[in-house]
C-alpha positions in Angstrom: -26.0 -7.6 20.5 -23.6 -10.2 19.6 -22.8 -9.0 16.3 -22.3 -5.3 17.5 -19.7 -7.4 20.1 -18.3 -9.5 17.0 -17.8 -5.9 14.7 -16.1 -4.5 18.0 -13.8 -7.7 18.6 -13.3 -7.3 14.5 -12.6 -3.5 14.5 -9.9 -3.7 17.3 -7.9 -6.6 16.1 -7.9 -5.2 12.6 -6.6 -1.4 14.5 -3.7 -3.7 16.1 -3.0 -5.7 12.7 -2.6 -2.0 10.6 -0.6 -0.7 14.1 1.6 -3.6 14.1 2.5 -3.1 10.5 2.9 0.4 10.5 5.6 -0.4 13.3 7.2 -2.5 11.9 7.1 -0.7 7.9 5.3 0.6 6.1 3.1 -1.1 3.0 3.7 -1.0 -0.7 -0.1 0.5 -0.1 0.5 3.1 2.4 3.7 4.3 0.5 2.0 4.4 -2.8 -0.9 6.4 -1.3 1.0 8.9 0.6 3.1 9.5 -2.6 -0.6 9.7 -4.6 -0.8 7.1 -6.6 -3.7 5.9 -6.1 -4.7 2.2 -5.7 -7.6 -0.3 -5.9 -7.7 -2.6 -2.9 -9.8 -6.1 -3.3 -11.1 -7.8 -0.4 -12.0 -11.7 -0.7 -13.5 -13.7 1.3 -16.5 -15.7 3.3 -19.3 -13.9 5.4 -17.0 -12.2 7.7 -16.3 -10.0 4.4 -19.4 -9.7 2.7 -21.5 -7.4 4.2 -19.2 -7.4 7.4 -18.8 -3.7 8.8 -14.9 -3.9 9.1 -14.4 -3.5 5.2 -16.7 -0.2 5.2 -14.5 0.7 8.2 -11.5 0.1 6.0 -12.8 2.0 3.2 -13.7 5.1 5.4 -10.4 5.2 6.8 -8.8 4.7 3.1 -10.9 8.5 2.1 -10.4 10.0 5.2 -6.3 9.7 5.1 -6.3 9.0 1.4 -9.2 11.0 -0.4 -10.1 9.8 -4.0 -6.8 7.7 -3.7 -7.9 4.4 -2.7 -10.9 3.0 -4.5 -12.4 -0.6 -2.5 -13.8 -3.3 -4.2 -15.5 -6.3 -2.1 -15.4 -9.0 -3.8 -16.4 -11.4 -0.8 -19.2 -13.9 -1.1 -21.0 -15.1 2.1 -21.5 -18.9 2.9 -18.1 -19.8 1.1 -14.9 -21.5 1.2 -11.2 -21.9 -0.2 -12.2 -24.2 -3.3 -14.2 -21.5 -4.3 -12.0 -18.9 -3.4 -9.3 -20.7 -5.6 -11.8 -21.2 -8.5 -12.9 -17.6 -8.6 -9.9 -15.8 -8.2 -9.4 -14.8 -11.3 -12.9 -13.4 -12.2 -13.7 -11.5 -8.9 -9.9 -10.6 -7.9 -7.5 -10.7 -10.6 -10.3 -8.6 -13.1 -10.0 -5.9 -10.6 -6.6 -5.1 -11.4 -5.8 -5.2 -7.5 -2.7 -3.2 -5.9 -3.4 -5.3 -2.3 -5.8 -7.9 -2.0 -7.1 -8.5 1.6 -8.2 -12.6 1.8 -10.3 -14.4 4.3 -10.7 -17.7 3.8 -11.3 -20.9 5.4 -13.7 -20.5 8.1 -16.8 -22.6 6.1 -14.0 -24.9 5.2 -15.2 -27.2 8.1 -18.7 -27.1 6.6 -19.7 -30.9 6.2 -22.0 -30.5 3.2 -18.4 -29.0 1.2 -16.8 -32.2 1.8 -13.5 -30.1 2.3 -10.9 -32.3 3.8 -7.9 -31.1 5.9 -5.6 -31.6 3.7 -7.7 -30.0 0.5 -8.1 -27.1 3.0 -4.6 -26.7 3.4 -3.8 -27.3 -0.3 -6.0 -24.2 -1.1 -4.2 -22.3 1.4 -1.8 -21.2 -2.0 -3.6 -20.1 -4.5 -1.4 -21.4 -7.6 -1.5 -19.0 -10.6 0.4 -20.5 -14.2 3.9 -20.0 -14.2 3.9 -16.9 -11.7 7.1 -15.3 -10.6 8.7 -16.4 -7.7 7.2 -14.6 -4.5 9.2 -12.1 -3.1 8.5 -11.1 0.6 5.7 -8.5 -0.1 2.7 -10.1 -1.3 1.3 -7.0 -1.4 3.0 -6.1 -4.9 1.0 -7.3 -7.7 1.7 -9.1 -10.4 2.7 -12.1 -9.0 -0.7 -13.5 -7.3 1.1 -16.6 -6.1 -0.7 -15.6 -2.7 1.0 -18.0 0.2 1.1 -18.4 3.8 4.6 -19.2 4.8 4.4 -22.6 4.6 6.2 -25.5 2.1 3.3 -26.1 0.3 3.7 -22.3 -1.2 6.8 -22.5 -2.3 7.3 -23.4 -6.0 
């Protein structure tokens, strides 16, 4: 019962995420679909990605607007956290050849037998690739997978 409430809660804020951002533009991913190129999409994360029923929500919508456009690739591990989301990046995200990658991150951070501090947490928070291009304001357009939050720590 409370998973079926959690996949609900999931489901709707993930409808009002892709309804804010078609409102306000639309994706380098959407764009490139509609035009029919198509594109691999990489999800990465903790448990609420692996195995979690939004991503196979995500995927269904992907073929039903976007047939054998938009191929999905979960690369999500359940029970981790940012240091190993940093650590892996490049073997189950970058490997994929991503067009949009779709991170979740941090939630096991506060795990005590990781030993992640705040401040590690919030160091991981910018996954630092060598000598990337600057970011520009879509981080949705590969190749440069300096992935940030708007924050200082991101900006190099």
């Amino acid at each position: 019962m409370q998973r079926t409430k959690l996949s609900v809660i999931l489901s709707i804020l993930c409808l009002f995420s892709a309804v804010a951002c078609e409102a306000a533009s639309k994706s380098t991913l959407v764009a490139n679909l509609e035009s029919g190129k198509s594109q691999t999409v990489v999800t990465y994360g903790t448990s609420l990605t692996d195995g979690a029923p939004w991503v196979s929500e995500v995927q269904a919508a992907l073929e039903l607007n976007y047939p054998s456009k938009a191929k999905l690739i979960n690369s999500a591990k359940s029970g981790m956290w940012s240091k190993w989301g940093a650590e892996n990046l490049d073997q189950r995200v970058i490997a994929n050849k991503p067009d949009t990658v779709i991170i979740e991150f941090s939630i096991n951070d506060a795990y005590l037998q990781y030993k992640t501090s705040v401040q590690q947490a919030r160091g991981y928070q910018c996954f630092q690739r060598p000598s990337p291009p600057k970011p520009t304001s879509n981080i949705h357009d590969p190749p440069h997978m300096a992935i940030c939050r708007a924050s200082e720590e991101c900006n190099a």
